[in-house]
OpenMM code with the backbone's topology and positions (N, CA, C; nanometers):
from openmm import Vec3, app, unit

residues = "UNK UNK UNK UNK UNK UNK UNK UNK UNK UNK UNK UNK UNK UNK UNK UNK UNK UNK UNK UNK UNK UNK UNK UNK UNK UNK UNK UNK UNK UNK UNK UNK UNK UNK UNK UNK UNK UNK UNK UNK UNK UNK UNK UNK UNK UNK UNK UNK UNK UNK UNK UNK UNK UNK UNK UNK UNK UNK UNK UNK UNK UNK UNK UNK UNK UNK UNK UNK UNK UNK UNK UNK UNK UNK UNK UNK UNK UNK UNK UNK UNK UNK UNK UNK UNK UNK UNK UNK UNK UNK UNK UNK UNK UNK UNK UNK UNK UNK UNK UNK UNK UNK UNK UNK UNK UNK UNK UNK UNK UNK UNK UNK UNK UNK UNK".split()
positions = [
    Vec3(28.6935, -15.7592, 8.7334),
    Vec3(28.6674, -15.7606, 8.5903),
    Vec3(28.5306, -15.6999, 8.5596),
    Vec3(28.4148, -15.7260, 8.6453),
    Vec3(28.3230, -15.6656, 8.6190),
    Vec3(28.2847, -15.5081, 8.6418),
    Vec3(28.3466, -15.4897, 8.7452),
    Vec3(28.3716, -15.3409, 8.7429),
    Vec3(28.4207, -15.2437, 8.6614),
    Vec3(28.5046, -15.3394, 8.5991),
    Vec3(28.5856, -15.2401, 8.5377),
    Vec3(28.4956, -15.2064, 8.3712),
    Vec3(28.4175, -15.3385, 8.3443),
    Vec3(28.3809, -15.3437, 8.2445),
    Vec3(28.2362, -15.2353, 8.2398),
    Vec3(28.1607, -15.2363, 8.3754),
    Vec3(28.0905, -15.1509, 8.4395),
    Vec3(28.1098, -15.0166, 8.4288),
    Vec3(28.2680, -14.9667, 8.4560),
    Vec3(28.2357, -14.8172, 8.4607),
    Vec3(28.3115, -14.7789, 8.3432),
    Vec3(28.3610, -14.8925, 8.2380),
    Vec3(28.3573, -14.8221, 8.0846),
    Vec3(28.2271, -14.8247, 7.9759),
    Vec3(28.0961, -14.8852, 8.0218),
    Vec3(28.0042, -14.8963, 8.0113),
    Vec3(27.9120, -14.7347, 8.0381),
    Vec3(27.9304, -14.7588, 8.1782),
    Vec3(27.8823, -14.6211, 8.2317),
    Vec3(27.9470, -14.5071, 8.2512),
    Vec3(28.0815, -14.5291, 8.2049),
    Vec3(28.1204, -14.3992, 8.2478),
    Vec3(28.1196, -14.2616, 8.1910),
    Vec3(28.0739, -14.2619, 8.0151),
    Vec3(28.0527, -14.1706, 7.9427),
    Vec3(27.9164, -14.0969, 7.9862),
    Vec3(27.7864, -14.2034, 8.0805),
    Vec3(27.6437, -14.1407, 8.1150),
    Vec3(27.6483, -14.0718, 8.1893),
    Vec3(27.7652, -14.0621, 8.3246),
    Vec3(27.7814, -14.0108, 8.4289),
    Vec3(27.7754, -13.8604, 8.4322),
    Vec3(27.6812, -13.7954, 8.5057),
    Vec3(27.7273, -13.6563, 8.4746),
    Vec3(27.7746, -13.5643, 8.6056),
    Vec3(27.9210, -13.5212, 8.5989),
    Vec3(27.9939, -13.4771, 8.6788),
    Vec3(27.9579, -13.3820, 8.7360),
    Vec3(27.9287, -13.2570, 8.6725),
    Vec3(27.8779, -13.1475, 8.7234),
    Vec3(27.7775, -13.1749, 8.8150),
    Vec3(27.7009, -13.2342, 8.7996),
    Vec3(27.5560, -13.2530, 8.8697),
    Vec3(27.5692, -13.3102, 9.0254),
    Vec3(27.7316, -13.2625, 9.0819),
    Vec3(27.7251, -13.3245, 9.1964),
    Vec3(27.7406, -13.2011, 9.3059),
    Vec3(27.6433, -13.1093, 9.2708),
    Vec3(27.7007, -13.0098, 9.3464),
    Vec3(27.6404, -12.9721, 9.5101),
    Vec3(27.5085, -13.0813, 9.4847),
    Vec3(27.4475, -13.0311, 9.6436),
    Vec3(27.4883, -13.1541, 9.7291),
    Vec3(27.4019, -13.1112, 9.8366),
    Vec3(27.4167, -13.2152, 9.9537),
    Vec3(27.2423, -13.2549, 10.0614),
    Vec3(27.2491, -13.3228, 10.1056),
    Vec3(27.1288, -13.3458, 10.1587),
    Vec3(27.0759, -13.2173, 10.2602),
    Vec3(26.9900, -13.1379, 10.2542),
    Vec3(26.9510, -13.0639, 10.3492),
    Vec3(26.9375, -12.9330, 10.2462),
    Vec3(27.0170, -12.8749, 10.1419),
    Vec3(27.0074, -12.7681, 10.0294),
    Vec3(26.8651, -12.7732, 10.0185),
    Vec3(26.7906, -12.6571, 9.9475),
    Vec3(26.7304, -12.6017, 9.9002),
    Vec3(26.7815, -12.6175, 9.7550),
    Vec3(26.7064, -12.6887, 9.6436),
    Vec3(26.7667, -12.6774, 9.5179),
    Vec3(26.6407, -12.6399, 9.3891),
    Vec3(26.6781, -12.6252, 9.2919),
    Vec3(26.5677, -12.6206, 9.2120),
    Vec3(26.6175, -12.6944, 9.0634),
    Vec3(26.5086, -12.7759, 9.0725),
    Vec3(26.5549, -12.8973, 8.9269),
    Vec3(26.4997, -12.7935, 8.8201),
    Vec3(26.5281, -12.8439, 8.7255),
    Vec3(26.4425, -12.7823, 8.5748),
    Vec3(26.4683, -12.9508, 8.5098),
    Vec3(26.3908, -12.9786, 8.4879),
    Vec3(26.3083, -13.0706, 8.4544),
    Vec3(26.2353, -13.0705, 8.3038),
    Vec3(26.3142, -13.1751, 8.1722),
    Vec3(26.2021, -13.1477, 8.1028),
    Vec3(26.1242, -13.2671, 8.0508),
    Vec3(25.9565, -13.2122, 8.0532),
    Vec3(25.9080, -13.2617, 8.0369),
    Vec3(25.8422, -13.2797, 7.8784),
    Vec3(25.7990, -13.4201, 7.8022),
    Vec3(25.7298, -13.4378, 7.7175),
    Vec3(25.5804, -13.4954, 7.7207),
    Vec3(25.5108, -13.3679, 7.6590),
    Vec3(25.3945, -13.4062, 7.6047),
    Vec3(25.3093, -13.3961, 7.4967),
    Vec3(25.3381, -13.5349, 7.4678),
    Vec3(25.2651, -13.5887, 7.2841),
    Vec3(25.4328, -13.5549, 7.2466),
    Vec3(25.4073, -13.4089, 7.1514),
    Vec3(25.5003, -13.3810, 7.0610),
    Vec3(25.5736, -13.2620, 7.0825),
    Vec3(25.5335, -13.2216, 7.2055),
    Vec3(25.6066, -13.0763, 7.3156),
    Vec3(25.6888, -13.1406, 7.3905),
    Vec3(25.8085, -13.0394, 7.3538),
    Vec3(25.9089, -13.0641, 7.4970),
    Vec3(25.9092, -12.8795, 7.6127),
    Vec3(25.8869, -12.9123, 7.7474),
    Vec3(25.8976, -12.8058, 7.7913),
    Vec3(25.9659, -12.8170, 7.9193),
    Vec3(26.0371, -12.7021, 8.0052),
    Vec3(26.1073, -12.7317, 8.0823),
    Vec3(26.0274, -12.7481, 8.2316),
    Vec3(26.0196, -12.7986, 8.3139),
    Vec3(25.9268, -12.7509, 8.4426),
    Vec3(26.0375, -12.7315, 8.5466),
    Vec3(25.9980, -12.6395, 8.6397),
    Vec3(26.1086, -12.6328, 8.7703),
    Vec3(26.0481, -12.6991, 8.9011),
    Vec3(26.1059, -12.7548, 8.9412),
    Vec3(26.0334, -12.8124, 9.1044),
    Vec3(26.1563, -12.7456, 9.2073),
    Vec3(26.1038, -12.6706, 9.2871),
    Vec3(26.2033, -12.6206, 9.3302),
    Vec3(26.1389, -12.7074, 9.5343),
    Vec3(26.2677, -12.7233, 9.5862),
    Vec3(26.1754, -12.7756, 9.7454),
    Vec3(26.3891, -12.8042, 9.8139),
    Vec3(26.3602, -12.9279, 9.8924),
    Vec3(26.4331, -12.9726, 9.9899),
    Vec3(26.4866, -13.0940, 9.9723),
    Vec3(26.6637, -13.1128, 9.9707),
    Vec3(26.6748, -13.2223, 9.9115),
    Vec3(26.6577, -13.3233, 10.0530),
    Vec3(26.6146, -13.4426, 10.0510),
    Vec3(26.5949, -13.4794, 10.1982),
    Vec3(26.6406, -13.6247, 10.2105),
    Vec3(26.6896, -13.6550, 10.0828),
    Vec3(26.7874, -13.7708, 10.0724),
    Vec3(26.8320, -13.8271, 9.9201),
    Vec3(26.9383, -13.8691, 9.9551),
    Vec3(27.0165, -13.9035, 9.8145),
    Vec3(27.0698, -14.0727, 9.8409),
    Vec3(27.0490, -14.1720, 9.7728),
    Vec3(27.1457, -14.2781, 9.7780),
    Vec3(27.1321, -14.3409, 9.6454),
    Vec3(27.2023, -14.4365, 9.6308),
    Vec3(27.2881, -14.4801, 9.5236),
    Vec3(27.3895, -14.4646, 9.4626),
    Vec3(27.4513, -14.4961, 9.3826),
    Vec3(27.6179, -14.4566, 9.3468),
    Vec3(27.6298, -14.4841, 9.1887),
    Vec3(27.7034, -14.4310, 9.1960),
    Vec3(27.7375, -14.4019, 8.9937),
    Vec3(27.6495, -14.3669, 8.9431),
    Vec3(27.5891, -14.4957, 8.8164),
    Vec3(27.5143, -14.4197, 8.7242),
    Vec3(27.3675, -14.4507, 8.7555),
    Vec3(27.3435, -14.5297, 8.9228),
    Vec3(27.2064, -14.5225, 8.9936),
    Vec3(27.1679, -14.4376, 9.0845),
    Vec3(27.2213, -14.3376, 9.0751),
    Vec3(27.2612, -14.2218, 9.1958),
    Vec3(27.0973, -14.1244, 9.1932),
    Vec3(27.0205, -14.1578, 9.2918),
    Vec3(26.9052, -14.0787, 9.2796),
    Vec3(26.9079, -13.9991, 9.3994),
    Vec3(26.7741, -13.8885, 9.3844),
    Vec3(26.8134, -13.8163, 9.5288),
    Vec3(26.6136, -13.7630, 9.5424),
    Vec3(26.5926, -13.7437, 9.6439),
    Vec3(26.4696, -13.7136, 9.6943),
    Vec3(26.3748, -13.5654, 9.7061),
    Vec3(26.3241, -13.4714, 9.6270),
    Vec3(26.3267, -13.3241, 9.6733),
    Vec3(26.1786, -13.2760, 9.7318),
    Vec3(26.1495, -13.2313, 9.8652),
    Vec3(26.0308, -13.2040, 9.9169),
    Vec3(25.9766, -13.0735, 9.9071),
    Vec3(25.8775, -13.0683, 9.8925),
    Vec3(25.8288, -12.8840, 9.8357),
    Vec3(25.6705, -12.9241, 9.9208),
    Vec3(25.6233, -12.8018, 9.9692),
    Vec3(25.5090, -12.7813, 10.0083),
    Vec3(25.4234, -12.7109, 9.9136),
    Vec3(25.3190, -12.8189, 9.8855),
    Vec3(25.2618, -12.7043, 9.7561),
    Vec3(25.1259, -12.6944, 9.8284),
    Vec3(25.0281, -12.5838, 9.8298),
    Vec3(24.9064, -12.5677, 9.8900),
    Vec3(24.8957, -12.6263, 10.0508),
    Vec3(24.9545, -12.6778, 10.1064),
    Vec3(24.9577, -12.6966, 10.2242),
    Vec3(24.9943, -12.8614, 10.2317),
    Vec3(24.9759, -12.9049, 10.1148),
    Vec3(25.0229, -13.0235, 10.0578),
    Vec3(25.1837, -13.0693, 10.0745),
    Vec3(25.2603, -13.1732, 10.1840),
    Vec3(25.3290, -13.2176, 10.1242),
    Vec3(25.3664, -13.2600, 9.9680),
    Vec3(25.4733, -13.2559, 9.8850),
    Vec3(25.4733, -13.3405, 9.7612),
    Vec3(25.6468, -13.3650, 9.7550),
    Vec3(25.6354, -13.4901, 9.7521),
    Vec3(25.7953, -13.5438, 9.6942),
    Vec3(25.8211, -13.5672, 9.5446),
    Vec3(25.9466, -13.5818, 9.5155),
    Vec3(25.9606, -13.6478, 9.3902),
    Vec3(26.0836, -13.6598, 9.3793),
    Vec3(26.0977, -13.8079, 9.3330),
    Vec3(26.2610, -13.8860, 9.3225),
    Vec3(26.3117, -13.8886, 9.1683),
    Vec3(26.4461, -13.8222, 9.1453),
    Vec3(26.4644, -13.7800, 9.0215),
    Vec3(26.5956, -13.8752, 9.0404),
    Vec3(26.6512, -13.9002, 8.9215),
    Vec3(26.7567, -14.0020, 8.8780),
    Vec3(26.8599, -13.8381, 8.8643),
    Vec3(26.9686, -13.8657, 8.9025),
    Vec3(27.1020, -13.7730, 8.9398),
    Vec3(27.1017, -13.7505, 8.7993),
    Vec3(27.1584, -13.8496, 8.7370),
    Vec3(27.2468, -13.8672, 8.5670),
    Vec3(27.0940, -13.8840, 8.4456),
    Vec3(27.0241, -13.8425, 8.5123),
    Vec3(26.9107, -13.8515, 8.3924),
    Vec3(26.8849, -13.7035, 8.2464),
    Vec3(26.9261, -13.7849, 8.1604),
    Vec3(26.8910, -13.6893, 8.0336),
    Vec3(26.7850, -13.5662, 8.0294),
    Vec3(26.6551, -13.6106, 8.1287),
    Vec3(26.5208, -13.5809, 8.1258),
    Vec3(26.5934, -13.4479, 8.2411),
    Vec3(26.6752, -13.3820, 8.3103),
    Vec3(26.7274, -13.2885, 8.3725),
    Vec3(26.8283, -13.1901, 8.3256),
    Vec3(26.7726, -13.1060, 8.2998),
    Vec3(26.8374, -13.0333, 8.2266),
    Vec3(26.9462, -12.9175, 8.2700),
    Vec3(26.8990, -12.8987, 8.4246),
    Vec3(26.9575, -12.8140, 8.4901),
    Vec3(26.9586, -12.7947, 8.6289),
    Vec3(27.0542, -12.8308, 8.7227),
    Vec3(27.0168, -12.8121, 8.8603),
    Vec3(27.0789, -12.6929, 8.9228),
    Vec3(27.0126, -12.6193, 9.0053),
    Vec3(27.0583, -12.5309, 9.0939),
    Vec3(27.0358, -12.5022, 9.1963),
    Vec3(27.1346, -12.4461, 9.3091),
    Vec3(27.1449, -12.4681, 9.4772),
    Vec3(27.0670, -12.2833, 9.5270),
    Vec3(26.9986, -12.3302, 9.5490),
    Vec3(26.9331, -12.2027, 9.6535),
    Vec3(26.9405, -12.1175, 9.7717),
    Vec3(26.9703, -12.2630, 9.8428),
    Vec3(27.0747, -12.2437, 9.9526),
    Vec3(27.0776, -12.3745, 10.0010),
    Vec3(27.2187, -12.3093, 10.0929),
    Vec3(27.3240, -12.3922, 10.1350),
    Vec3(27.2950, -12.4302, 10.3125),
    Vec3(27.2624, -12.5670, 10.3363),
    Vec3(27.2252, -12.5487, 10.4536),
    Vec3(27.3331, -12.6777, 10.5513),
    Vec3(27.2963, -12.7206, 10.6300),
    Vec3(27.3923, -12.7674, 10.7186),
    Vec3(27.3247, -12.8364, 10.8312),
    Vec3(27.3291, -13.0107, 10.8231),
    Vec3(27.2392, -13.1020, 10.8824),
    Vec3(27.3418, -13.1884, 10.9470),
    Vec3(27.3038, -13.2716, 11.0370),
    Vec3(27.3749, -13.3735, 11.1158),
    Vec3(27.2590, -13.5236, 11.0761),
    Vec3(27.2334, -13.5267, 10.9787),
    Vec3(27.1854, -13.6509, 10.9466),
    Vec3(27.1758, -13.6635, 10.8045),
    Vec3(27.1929, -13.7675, 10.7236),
    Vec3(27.2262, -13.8277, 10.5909),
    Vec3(27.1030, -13.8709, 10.5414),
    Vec3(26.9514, -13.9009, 10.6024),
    Vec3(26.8117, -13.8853, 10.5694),
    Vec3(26.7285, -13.7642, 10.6180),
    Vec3(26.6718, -13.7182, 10.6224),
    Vec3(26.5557, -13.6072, 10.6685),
    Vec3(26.4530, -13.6132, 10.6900),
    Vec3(26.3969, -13.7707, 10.6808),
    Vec3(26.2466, -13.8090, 10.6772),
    Vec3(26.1926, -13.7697, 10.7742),
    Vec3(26.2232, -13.6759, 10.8878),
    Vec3(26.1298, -13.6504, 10.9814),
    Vec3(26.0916, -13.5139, 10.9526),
    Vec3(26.1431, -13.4771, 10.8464),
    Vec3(26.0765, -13.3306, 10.7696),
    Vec3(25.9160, -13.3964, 10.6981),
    Vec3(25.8734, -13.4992, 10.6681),
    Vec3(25.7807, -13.5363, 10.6677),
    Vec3(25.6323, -13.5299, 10.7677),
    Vec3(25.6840, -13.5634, 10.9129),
    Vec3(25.6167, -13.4969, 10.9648),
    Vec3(25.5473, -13.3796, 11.0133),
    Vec3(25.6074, -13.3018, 10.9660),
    Vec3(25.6383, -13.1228, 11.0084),
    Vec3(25.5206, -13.0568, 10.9559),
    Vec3(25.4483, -12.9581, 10.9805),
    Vec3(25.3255, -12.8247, 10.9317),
    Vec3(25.4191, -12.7362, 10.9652),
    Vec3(25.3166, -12.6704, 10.8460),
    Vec3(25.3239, -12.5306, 10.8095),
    Vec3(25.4770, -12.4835, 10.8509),
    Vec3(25.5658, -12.3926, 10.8325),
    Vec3(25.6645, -12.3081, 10.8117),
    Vec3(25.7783, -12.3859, 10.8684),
    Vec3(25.7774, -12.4784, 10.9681),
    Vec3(25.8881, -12.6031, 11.0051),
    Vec3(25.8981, -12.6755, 10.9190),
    Vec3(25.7989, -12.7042, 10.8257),
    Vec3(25.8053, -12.7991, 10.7481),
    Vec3(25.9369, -12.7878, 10.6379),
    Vec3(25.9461, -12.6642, 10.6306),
    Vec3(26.0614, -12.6194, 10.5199),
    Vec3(26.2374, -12.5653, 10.6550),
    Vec3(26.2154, -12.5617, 10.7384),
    Vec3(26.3327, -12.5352, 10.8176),
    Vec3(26.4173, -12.5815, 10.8172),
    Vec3(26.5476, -12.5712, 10.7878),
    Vec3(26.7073, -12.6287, 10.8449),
    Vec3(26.7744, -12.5207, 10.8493),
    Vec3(26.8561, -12.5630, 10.9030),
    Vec3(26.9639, -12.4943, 10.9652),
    Vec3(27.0268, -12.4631, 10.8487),
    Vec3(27.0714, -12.3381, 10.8460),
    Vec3(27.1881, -12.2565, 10.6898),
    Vec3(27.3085, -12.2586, 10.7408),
    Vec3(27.4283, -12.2855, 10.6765),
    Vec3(27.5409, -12.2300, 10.7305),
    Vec3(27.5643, -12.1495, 10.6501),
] * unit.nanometer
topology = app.Topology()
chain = topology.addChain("A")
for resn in residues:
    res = topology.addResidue(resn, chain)
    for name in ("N", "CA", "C"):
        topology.addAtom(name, app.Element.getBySymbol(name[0]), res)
């Protein structure tokens, strides 16, 4: 009963399209952001390096090297504040986390395997 009442609740927020990558892609969010009384779009483009949750809690993880700088950032799947996602490339992993891309310098740091 609660489920059901659950995904007629959530099921209009859900957004379908937005399920198009997989852990290990190369993707690039567009992202928009508000400030004060501006809305503008930003792109974070990096590595998706993990995704969990389900339905309408479905978040996912994307790693980018900026200045020599690791930087993460965890975006909500079904969030309004996303305006557009797209796959860069298509790559091909044997593990469902990536956190040991965390450890990695310089030019490994961004490596996986493409199929």
């Amino acid at each position: 009963m609660n489920r059901e009442i659950e995904e007629i609740v959530t099921g209009n927020q859900i957004k379908k399209e937005r399920d198009i990558f997989k852990v290990g892609d190369a993707i690039s969010v567009h992202a928009i952001v508000k400030e004060g009384d501006k809305e503008r779009v930003q792109v974070f483009s990096g590595i998706v390096i993990a995704r969990r949750g389900s339905g309408i809690n479905q978040t996912f993880v994307v790693r980018k090297i900026s200045y020599g700088e690791g930087v993460e950032r965890i975006f909500n799947l079904n969030s309004p504040f996303i305006s557009k996602i797209t796959v860069d490339r298509v790559s091909k992993v044997l593990r469902s986390k990536l956190y040991y891309m965390r450890k990695r310098e310089g030019k490994s740091a961004m490596k996986v395997r493409e199929s």
